[in-house]
MDAnalysis code that builds the backbone (N, CA, C; Angstrom):
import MDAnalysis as mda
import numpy as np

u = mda.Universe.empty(696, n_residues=232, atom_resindex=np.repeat(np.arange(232), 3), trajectory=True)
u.add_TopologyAttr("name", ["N", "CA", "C"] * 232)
u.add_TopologyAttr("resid", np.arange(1, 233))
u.add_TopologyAttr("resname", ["UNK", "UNK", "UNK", "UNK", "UNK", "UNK", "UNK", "UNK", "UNK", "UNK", "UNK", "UNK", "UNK", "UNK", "UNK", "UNK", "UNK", "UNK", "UNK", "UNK", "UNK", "UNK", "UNK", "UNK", "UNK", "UNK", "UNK", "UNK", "UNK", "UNK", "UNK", "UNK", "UNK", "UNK", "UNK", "UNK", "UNK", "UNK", "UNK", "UNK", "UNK", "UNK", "UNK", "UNK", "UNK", "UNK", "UNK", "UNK", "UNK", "UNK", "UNK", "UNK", "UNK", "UNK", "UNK", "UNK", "UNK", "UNK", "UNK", "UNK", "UNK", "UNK", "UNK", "UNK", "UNK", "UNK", "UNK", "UNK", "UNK", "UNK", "UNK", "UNK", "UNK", "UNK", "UNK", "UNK", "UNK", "UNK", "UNK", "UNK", "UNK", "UNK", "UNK", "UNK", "UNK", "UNK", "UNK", "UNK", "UNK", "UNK", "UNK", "UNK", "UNK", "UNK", "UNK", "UNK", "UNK", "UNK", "UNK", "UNK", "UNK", "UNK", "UNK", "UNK", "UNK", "UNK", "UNK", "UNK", "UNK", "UNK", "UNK", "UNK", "UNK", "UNK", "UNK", "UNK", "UNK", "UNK", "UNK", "UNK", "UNK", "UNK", "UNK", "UNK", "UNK", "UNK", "UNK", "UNK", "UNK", "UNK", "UNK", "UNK", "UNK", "UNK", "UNK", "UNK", "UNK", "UNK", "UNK", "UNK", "UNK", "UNK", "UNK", "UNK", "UNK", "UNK", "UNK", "UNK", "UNK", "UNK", "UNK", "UNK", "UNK", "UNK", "UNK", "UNK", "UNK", "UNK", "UNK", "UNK", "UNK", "UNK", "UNK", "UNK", "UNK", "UNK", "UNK", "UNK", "UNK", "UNK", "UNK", "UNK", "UNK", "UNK", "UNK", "UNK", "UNK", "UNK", "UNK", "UNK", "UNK", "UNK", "UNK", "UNK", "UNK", "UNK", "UNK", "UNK", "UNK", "UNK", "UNK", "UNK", "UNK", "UNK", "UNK", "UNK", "UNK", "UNK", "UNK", "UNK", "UNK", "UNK", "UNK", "UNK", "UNK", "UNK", "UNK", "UNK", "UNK", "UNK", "UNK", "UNK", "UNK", "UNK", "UNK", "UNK", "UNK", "UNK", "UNK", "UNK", "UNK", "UNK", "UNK", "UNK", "UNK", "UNK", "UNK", "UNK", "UNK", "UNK", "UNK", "UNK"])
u.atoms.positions = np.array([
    [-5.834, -22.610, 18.267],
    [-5.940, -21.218, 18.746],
    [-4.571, -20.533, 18.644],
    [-4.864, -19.025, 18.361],
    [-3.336, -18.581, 18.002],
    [-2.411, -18.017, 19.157],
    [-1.359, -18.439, 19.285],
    [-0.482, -18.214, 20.168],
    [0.358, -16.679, 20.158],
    [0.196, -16.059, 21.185],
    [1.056, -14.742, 20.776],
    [2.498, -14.866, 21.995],
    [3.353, -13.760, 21.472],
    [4.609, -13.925, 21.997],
    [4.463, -12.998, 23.425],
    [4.993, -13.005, 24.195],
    [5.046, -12.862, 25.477],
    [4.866, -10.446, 24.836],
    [5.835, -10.366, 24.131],
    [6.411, -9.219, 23.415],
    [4.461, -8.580, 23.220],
    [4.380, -9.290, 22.430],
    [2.784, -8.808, 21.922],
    [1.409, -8.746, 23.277],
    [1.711, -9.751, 23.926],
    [0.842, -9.679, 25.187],
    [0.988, -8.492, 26.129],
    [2.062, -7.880, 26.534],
    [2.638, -7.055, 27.284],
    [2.219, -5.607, 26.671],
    [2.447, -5.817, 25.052],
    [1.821, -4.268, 24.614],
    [0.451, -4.308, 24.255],
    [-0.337, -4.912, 24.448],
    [-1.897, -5.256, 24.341],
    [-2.080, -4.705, 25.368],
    [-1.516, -5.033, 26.394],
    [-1.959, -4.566, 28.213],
    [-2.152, -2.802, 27.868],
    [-2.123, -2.427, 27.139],
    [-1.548, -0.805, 27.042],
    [-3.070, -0.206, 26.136],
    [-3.542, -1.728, 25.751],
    [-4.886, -0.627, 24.336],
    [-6.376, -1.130, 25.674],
    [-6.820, -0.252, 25.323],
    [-8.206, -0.588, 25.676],
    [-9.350, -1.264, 24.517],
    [-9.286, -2.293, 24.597],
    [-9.843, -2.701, 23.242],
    [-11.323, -2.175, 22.719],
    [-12.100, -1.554, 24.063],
    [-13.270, -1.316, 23.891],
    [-13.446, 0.085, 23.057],
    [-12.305, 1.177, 23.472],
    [-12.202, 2.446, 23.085],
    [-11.680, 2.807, 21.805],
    [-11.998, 3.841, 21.088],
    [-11.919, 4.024, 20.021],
    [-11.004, 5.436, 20.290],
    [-9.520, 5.313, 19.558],
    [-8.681, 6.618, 20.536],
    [-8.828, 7.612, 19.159],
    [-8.636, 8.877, 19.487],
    [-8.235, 9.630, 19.054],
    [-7.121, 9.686, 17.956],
    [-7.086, 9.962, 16.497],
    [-6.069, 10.147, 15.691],
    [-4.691, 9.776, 16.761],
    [-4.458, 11.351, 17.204],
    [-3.234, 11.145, 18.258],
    [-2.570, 10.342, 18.828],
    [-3.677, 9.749, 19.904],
    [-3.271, 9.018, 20.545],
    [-3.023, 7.684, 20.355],
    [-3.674, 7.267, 19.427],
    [-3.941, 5.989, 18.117],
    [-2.151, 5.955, 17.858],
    [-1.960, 7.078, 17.133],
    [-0.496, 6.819, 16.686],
    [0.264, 6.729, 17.321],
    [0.307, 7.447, 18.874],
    [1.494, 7.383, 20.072],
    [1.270, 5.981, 20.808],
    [-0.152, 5.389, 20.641],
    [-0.237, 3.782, 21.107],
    [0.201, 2.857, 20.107],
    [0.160, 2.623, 19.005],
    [1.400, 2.311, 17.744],
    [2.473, 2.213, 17.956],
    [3.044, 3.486, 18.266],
    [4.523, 3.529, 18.300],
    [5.033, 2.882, 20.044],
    [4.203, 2.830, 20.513],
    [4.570, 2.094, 21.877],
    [4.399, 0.966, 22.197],
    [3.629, 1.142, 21.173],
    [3.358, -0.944, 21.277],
    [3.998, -1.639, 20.051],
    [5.373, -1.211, 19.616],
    [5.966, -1.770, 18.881],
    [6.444, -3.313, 19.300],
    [6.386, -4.479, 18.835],
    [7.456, -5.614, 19.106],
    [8.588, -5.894, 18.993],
    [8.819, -4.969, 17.554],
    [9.887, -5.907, 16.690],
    [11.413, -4.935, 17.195],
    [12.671, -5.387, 16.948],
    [13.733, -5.033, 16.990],
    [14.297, -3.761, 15.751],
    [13.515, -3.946, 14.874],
    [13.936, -3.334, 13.604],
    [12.419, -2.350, 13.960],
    [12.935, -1.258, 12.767],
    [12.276, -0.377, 12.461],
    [10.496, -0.718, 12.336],
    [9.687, -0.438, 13.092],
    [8.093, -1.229, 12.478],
    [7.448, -0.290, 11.082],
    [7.103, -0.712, 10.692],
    [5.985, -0.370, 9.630],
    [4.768, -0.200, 10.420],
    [4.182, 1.028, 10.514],
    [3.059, 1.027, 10.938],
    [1.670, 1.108, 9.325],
    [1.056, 0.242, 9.890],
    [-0.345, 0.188, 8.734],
    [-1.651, 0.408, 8.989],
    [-2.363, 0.465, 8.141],
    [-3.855, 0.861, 8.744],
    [-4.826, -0.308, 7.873],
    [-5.875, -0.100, 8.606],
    [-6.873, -0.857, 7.825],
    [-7.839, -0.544, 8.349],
    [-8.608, -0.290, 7.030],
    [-10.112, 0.806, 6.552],
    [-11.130, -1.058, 6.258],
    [-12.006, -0.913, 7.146],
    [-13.128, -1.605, 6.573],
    [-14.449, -0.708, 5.793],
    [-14.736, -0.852, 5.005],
    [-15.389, -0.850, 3.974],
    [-16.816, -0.895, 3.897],
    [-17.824, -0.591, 4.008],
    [-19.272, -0.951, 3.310],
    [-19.290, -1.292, 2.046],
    [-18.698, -2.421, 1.501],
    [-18.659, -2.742, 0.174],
    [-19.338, -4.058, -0.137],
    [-19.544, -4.559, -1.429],
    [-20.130, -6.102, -1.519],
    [-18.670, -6.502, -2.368],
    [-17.734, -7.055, -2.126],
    [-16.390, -7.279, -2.944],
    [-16.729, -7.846, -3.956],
    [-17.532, -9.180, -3.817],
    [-18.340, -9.654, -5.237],
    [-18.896, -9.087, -6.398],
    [-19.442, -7.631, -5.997],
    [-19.637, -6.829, -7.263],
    [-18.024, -6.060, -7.588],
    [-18.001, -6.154, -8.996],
    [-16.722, -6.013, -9.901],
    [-16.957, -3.994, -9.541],
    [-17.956, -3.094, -9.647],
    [-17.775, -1.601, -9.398],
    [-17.749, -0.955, -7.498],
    [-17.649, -2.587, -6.918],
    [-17.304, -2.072, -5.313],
    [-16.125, -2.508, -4.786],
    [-15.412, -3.013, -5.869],
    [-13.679, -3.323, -5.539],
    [-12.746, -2.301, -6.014],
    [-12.200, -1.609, -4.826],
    [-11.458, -0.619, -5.346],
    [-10.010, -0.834, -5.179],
    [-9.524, -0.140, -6.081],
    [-8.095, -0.482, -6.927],
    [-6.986, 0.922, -7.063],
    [-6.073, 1.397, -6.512],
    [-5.630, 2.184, -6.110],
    [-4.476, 2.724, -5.611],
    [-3.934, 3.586, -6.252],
    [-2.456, 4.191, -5.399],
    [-2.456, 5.709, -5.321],
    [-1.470, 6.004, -4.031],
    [-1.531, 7.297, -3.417],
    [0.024, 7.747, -3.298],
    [0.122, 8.701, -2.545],
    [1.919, 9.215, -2.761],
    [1.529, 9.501, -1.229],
    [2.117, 9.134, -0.439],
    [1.710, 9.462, 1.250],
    [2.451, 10.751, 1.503],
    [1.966, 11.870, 1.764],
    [2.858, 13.564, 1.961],
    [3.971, 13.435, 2.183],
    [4.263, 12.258, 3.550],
    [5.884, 12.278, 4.090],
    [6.363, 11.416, 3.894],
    [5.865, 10.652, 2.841],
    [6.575, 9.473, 2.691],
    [6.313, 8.079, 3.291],
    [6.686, 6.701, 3.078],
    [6.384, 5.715, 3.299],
    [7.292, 5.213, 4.274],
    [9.011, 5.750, 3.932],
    [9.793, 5.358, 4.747],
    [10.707, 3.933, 4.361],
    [9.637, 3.559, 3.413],
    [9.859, 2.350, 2.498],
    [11.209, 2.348, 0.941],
    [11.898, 1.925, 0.869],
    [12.277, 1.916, -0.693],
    [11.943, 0.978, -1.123],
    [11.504, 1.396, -3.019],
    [11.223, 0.098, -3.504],
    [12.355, 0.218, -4.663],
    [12.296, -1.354, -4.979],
    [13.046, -1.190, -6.258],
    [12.047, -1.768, -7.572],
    [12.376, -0.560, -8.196],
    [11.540, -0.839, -9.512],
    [12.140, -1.185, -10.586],
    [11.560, -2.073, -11.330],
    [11.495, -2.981, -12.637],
    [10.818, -1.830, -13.670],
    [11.559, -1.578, -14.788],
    [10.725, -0.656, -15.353],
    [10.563, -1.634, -17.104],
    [9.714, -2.124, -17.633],
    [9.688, -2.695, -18.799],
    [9.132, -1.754, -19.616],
    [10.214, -1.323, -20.540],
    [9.569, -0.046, -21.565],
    [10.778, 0.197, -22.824],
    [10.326, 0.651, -23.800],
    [11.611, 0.431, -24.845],
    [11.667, 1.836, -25.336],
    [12.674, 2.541, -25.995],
    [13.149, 3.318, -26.829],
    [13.101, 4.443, -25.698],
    [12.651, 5.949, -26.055],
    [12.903, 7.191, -25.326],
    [12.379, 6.842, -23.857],
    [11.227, 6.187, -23.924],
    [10.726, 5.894, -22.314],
    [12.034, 4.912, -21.404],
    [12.428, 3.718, -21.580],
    [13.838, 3.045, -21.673],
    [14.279, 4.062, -21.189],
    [15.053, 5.013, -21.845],
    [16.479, 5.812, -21.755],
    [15.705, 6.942, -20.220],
    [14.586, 7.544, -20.424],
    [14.053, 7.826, -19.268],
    [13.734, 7.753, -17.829],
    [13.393, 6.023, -17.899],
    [13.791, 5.017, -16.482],
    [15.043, 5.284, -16.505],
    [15.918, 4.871, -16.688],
    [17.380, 4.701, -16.693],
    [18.182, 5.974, -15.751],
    [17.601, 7.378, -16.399],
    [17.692, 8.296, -16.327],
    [17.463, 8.896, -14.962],
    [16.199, 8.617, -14.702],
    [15.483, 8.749, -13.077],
    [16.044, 7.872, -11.734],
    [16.853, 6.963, -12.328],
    [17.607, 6.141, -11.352],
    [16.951, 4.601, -10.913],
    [15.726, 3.728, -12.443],
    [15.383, 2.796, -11.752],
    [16.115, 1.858, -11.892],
    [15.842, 0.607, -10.845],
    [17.033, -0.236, -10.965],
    [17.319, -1.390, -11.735],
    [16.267, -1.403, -12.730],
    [16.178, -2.747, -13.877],
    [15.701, -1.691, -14.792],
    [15.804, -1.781, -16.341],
    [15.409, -1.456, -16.988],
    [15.203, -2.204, -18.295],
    [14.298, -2.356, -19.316],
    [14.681, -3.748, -20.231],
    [13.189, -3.817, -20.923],
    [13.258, -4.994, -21.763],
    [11.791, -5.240, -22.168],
    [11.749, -6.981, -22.219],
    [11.614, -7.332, -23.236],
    [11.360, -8.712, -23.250],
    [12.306, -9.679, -22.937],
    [13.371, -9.067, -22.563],
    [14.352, -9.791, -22.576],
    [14.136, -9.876, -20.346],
    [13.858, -9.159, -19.616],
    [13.466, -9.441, -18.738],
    [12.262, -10.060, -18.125],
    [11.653, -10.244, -19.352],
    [10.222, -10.774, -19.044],
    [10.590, -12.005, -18.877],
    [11.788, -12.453, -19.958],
    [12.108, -13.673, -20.001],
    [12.908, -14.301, -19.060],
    [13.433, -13.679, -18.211],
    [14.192, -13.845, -17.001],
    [13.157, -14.624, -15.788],
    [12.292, -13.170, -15.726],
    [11.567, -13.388, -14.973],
    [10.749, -14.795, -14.761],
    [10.712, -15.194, -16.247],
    [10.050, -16.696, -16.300],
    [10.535, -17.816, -16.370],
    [11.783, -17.635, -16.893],
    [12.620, -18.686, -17.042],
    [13.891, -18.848, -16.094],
    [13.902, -18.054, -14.857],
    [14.718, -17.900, -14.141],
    [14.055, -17.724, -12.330],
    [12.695, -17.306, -12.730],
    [11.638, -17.077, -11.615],
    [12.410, -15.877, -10.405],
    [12.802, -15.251, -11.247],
    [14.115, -13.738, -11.023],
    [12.711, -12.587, -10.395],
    [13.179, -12.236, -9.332],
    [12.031, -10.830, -8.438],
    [12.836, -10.437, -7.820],
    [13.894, -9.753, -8.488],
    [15.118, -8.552, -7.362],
    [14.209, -7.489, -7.189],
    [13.227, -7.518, -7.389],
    [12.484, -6.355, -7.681],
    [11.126, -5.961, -6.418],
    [10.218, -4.862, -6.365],
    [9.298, -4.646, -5.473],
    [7.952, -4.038, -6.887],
    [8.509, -3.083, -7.198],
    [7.201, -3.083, -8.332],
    [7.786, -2.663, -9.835],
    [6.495, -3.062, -10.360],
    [6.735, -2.710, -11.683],
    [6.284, -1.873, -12.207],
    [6.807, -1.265, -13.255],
    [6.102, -0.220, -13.940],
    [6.389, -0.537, -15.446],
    [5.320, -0.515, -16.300],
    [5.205, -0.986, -17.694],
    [4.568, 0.191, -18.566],
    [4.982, -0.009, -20.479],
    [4.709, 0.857, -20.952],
    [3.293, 0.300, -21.427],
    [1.693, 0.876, -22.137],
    [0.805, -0.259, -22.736],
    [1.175, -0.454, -23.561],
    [2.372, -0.749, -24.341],
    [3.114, -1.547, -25.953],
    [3.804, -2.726, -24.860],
    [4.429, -3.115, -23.672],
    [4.576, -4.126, -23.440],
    [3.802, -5.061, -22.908],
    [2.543, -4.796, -22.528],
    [1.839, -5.078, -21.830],
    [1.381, -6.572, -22.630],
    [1.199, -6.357, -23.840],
    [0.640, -7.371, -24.192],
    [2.017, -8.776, -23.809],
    [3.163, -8.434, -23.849],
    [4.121, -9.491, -23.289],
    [3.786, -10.024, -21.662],
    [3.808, -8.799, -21.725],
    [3.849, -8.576, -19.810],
    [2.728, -9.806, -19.168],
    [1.320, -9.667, -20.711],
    [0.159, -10.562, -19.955],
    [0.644, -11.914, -19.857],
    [1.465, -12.114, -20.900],
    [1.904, -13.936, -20.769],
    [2.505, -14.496, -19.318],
    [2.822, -13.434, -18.774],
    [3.544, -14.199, -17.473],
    [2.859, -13.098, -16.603],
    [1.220, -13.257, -16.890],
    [0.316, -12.605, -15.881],
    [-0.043, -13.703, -14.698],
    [0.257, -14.943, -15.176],
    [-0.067, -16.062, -13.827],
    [1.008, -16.036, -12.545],
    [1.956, -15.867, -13.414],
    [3.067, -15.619, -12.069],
    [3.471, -14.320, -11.591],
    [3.073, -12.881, -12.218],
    [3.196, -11.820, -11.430],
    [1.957, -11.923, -10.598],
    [0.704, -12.294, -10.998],
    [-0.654, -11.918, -10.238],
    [-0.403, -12.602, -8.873],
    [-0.174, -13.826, -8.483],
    [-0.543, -13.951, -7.167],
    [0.518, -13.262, -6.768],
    [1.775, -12.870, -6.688],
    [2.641, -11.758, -6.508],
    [2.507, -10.647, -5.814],
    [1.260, -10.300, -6.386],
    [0.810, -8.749, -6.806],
    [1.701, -7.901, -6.891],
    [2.394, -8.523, -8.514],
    [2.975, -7.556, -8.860],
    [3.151, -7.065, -10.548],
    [1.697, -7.519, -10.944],
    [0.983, -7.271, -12.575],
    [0.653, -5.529, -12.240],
    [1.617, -5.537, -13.492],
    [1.051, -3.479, -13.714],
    [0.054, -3.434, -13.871],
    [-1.197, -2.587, -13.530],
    [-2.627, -2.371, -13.576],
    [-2.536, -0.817, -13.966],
    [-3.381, -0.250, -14.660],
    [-3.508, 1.480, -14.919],
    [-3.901, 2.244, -14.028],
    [-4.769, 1.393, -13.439],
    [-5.667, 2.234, -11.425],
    [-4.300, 2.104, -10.990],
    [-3.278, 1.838, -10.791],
    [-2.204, 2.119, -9.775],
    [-1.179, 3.245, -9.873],
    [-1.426, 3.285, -11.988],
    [-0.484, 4.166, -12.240],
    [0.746, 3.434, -12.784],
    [0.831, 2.021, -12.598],
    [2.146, 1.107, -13.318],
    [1.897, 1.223, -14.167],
    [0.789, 1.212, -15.723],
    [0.569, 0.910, -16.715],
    [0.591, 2.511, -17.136],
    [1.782, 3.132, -18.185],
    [1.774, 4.605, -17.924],
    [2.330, 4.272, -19.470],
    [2.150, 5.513, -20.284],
    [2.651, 5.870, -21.631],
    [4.484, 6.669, -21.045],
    [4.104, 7.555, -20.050],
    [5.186, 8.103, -19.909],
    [5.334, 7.831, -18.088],
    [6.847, 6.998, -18.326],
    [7.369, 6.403, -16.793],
    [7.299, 7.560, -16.130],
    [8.326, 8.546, -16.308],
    [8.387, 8.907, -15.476],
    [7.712, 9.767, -14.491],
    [6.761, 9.842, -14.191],
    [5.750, 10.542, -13.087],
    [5.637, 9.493, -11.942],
    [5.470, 7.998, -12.671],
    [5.431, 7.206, -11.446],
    [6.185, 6.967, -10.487],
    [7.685, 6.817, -11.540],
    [8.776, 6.737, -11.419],
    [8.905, 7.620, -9.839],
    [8.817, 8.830, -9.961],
    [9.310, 9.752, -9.297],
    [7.892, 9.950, -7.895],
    [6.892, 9.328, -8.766],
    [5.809, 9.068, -7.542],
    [5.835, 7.561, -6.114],
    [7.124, 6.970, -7.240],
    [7.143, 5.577, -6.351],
    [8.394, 5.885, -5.142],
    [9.228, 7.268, -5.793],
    [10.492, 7.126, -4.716],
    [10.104, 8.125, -4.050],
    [8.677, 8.968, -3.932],
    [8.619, 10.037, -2.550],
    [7.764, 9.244, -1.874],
    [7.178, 8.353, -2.300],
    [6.625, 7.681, -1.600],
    [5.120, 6.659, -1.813],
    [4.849, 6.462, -3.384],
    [3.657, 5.902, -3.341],
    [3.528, 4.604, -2.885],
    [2.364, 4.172, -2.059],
    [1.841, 3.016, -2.096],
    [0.168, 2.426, -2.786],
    [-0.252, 1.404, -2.747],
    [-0.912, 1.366, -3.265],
    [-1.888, 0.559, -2.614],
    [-3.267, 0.467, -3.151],
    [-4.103, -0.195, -1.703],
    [-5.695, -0.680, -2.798],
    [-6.037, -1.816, -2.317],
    [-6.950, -2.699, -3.203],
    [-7.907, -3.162, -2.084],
    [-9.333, -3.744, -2.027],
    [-9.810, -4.253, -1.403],
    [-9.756, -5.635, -1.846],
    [-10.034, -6.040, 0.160],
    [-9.627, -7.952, -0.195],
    [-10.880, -8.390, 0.191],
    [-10.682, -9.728, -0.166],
    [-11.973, -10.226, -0.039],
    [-13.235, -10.431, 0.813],
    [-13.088, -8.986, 1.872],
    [-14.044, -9.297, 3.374],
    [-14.181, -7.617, 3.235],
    [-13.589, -6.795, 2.017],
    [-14.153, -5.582, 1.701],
    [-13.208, -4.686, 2.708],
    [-11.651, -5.027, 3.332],
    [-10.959, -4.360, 4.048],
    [-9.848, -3.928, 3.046],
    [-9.749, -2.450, 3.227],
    [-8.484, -2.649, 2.767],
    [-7.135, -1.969, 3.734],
    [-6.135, -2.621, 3.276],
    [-4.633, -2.428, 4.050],
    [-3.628, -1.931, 3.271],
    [-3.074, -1.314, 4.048],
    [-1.820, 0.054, 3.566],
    [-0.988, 0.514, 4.107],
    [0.165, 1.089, 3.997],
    [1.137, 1.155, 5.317],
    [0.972, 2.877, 5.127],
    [1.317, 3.735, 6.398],
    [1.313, 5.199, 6.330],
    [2.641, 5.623, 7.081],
    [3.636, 4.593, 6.775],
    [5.196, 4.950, 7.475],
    [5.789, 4.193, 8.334],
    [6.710, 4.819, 9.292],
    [7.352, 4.051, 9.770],
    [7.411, 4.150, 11.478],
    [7.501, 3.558, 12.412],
    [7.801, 3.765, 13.702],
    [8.371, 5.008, 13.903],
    [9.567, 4.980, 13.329],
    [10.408, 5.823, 13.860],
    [10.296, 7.399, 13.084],
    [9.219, 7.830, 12.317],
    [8.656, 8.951, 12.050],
    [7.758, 9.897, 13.022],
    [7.857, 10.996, 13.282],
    [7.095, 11.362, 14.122],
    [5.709, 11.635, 14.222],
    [5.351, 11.992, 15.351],
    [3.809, 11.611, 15.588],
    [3.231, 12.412, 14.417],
    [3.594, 13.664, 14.441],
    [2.728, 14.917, 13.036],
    [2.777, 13.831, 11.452],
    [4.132, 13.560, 11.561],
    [3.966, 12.560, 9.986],
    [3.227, 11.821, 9.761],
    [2.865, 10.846, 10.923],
    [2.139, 9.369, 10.893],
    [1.116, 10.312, 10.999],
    [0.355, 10.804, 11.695],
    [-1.455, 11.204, 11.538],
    [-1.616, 12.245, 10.403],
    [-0.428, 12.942, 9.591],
    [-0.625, 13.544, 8.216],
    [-0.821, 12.275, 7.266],
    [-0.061, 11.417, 7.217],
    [-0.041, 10.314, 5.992],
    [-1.689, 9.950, 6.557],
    [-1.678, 9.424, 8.223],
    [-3.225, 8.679, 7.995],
    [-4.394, 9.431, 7.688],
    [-4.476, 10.680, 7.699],
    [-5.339, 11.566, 6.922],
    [-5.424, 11.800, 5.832],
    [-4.524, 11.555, 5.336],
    [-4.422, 11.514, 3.784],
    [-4.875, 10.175, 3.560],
    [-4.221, 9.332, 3.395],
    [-4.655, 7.828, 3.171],
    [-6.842, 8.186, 3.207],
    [-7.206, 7.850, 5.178],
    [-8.451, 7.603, 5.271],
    [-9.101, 8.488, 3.985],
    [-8.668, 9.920, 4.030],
    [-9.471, 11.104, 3.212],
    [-9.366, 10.714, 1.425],
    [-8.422, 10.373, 1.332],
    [-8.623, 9.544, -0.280],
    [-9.099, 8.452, -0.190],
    [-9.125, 7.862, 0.392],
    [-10.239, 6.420, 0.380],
    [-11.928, 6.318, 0.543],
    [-12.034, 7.594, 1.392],
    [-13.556, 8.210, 1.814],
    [-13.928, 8.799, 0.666],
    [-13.123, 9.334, -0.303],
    [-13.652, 9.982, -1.716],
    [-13.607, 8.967, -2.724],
    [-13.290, 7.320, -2.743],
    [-13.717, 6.944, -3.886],
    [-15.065, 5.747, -3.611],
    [-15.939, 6.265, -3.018],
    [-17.153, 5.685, -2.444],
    [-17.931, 5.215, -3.641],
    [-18.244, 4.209, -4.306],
    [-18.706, 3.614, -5.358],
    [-20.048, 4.481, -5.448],
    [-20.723, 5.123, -6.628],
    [-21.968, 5.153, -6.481],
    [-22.942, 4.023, -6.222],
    [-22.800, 3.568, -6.265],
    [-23.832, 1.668, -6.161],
    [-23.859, 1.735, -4.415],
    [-22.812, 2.206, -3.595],
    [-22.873, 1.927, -2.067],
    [-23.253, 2.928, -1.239],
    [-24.694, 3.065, -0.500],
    [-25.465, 3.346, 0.105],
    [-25.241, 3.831, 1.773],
    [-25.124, 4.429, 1.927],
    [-25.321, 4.313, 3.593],
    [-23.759, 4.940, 3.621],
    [-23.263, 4.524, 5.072],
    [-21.662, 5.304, 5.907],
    [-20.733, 3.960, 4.916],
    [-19.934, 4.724, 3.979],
    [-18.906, 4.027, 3.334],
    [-17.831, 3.584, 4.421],
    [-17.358, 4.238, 5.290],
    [-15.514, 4.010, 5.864],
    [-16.630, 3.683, 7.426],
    [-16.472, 2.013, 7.534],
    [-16.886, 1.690, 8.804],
    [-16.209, 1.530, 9.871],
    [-15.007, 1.003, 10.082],
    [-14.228, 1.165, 10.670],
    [-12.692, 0.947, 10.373],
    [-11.688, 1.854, 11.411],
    [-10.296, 2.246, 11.357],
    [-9.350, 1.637, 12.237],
    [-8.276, 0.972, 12.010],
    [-7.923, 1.045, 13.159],
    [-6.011, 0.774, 12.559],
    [-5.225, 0.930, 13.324],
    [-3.851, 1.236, 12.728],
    [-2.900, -0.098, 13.794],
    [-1.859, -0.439, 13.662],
    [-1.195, -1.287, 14.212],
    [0.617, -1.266, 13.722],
    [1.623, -1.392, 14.476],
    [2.953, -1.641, 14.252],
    [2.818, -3.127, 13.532],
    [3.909, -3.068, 12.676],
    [4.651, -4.462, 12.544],
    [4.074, -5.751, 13.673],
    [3.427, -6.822, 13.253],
    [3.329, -8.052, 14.325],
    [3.068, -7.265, 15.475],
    [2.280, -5.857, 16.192],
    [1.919, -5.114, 16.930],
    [0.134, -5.393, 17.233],
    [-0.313, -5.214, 18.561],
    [-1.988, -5.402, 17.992],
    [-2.680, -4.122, 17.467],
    [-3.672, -4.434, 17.452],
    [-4.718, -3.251, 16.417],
    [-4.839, -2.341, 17.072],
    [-5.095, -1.111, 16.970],
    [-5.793, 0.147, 17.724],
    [-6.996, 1.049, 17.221],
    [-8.058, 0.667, 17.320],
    [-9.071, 1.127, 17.003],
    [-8.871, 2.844, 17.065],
    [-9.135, 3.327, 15.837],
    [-9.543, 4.821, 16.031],
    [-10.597, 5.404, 15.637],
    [-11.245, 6.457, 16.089],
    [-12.090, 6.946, 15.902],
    [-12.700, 8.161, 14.725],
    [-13.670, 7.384, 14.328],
    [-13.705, 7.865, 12.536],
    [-14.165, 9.457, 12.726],
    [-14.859, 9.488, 13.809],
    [-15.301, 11.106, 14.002],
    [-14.057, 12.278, 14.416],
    [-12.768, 11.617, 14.569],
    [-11.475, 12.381, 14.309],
    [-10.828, 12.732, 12.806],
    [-11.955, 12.213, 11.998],
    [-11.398, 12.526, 10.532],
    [-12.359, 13.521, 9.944],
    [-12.258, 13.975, 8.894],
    [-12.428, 15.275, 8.199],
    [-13.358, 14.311, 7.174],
    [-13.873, 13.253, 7.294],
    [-15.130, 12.322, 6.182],
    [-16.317, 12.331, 6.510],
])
């Protein structure tokens, strides 16, 4: 049975587990039931009416959160000639082609957070698809890594995109900022987030798509919110 820290018990005392709060108050119980010493990441997680087993009810996906993530990433950009000189240009922090692929494999080298690839490297890129995939960090085109021209992503990854997939119980998870953002930011990003996720409802899935919400700090517990506070 799982053991929690004295830290996590104390801010549990604070949720009503039965109640389903309000956007608002959802986020001001988040930010108060932080644990950690450092900055928390607050995240959400959307359960799903999905069957994950069917290949057109797994959804695959990235967004640019309005205010940002709060997050930096550092990006790997694998792309050659004018696109190359482009990354470079925009400020990413690897830039290269096969010659980093080869790093990456023969050195098992990840200074990195994501990638972004051109489709002329891709076919390299697939050879050392076993060791980016459990990673998750294989460029896919639903995310927007797999791009003819970097830079849009480029400039979509440093205001703030993240990206969000369903796992295998049909939930998916995403971060919408940071603790220390204020309350208007965190319930703009989680409206955005829920409201693009409520619009890519598979045709194949029947009935109330977005079943339940609920948001949490860093190693923080869950806070159920209430879906009839959203605009879906």
């Amino acid at each position: 049975m799982r053991k929690f820290g004295k830290k996590y018990v104390e801010a549990s005392k604070k949720i009503d587990k039965s109640v389903a709060y309000n956007i608002n108050d959802a986020v001001k119980l988040a930010k108060e039931t932080c644990v950690t010493k450092f900055d928390s990441t607050i995240d959400v997680a959307i359960k799903l009416n999905v069957d994950p087993k069917k290949a057109d009810q797994m959804l695959r996906g990235s967004l640019v959160l309005p205010n940002g993530s709060g997050k930096s990433k550092r990006i790997l950009v694998l792309a050659k000639g004018e696109q190359a000189k482009v990354a470079k240009e925009l400020g990413a922090d690897y830039v290269g082609d096969k010659d980093l692929i080869d790093k990456i494999k023969s050195e098992n080298w990840f200074d990195f957070d994501i990638i972004v690839a051109t489709p002329e490297m891709m076919p390299e890129v697939g050879k050392i698809g076993n060791i980016l995939g459990p990673r998750g960090l294989m460029p896919n085109p639903k995310t927007g890594t797999v791009t003819p021209k970097v830079d849009t992503v480029i400039n979509d990854i440093k205001k703030g995109m993240v990206e969000y997939r369903t796992d295998s119980y049909g939930n998916i998870h995403t971060i919408i900022g940071k603790a220390s953002f204020d309350d208007k930011a965190l319930v703009e990003n989680l409206k955005y987030v829920v409201s693009t996720i409520s619009k890519s409802k598979p045709t194949s899935v029947k009935g109330t798509f977005v079943q339940n919400i609920s948001i949490s700090s860093t190693m923080g517990p869950g806070i159920k919110v209430d879906k009839n506070t959203f605009d879906i």
